[in-house]
C-alpha positions in Angstrom: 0.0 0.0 0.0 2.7 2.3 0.7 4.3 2.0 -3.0 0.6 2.5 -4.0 0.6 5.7 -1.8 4.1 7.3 -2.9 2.9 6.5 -7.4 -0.9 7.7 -6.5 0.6 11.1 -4.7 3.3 11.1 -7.6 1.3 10.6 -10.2 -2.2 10.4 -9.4 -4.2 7.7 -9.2 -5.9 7.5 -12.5 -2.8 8.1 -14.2 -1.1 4.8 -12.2 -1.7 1.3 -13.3 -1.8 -1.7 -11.0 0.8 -2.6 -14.0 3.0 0.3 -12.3 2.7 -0.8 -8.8 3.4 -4.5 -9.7 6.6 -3.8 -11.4 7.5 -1.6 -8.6 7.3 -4.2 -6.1 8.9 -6.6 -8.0 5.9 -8.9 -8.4 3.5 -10.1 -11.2 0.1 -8.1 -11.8 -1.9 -11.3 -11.1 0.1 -11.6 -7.4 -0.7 -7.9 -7.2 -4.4 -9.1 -7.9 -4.8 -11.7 -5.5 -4.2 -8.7 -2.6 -6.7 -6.3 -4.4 -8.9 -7.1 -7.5 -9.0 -3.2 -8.8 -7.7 -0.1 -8.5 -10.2 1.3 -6.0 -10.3 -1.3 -3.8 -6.4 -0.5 -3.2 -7.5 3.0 -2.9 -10.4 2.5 -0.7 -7.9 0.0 1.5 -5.6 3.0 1.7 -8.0 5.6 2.8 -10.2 3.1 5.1 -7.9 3.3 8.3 -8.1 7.3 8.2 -11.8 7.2 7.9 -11.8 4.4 10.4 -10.3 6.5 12.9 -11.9 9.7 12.0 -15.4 7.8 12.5 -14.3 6.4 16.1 -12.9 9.9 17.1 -16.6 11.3 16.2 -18.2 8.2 18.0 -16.3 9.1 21.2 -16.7 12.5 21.4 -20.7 12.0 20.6 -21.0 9.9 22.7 -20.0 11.8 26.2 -22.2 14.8 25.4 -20.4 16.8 27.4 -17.1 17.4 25.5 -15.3 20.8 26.3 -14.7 22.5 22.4 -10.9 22.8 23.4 -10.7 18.9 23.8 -13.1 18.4 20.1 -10.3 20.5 18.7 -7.2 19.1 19.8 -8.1 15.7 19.0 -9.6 17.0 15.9 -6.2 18.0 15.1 -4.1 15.1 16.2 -6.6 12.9 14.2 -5.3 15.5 11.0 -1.9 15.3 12.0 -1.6 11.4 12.2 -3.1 11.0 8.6 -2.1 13.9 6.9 -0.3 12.4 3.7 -3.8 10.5 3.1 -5.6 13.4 3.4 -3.5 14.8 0.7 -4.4 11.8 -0.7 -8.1 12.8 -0.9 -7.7 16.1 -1.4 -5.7 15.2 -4.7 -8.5 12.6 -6.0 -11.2 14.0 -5.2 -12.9 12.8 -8.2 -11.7 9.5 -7.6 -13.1 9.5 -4.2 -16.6 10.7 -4.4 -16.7 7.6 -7.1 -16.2 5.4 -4.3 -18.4 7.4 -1.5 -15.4 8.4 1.1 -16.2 12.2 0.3 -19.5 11.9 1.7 -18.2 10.8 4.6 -15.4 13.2 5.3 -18.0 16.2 5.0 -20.4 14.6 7.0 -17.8 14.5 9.7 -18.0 19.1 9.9 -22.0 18.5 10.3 -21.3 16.4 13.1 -18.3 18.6 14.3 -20.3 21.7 14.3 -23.3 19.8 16.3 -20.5 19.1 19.1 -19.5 22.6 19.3 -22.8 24.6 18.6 -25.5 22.0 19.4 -27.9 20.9 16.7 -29.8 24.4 15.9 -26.6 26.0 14.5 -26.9 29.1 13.1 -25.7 29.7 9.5 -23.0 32.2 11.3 -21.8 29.1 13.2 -21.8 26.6 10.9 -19.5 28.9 8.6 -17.3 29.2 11.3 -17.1 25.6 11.8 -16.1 24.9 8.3 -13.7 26.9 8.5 -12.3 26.2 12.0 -12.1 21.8 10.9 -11.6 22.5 7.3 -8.7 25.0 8.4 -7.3 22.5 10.9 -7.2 20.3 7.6 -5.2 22.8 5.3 -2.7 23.5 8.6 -1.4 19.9 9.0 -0.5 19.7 5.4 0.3 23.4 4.5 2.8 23.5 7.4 4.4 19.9 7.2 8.0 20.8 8.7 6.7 22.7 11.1 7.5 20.8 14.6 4.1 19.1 15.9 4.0 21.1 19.0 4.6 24.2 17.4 1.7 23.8 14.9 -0.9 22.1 17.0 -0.7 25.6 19.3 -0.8 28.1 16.6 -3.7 25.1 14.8 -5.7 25.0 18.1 -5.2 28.7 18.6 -7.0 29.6 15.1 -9.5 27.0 15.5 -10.5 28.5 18.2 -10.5 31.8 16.8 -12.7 31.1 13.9 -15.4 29.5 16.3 -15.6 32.3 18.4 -14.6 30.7 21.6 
């Protein structure tokens, strides 16, 4: 998956050929095959841990109902931070992606971030400011890559913040 990841970020993934990856990775298509019958099901098995983990993160922080905004935010950035070259990932393909459903999924996740933070009568003056608070937090962790984790989480957190209004 990784040689997938570094040709698909290279090149992109409709211009890279399971052919590619194969010959790559020193194997035969068919052995590539018997690991993943197409294209986008490599993709999807690429991008499935990040969405994995960004759908427990919501599921926890739903669930306690009672989440301080400060705490939503951090680990809304950690989450970020720990997948940011597949998020770069789907923010190159988007095409690709909204093929296979996952965009759908990574918006839904703002509706349900803004719901945490505002409750579920939002204003439209809130929900703005949540998308661009979490879809901020996004563009940091991959704007600012050398950036030392600490550094950018403060300055990331710090904005977030900002933008909600809190």
């Amino acid at each position: 998956m990784q040689t997938a990841r570094e040709l698909f970020a290279h090149q992109g993934v409709q211009q890279t050929s399971l052919q590619e990856i194969a010959d790559r990775l020193g194997i035969s298509k068919p052995a590539l095959y018997y690991h993943f019958a197409s294209r986008e099901e490599l993709v999807r098995s690429i991008v499935t841990p990040l969405l994995d983990d960004g759908e427990g993160f919501l599921a926890r922080m739903e669930e306690r109902h009672d989440v301080p905004p400060v705490e939503l935010i951090e680990g809304f950035f950690d989450f970020h931070h720990r997948h940011r070259n597949d998020m770069m990932l789907l923010l190159t393909e988007l095409t690709t992606l909204a093929e296979l459903g996952l965009i759908d999924v990574v918006l839904s996740w703002r509706a349900r971030l803004t719901r945490l933070v505002f409750g579920p009568e939002a204003t439209l003056e809130q929900q703005a400011r949540a998308v661009l608070a979490f879809g901020g937090m996004q563009d940091c962790t991959m704007q600012f890559p050398d950036t030392p984790v600490e550094e950018l989480r403060a300055a990331t957190v710090t904005a977030a913040r900002a933008a909600l209004g809190l």
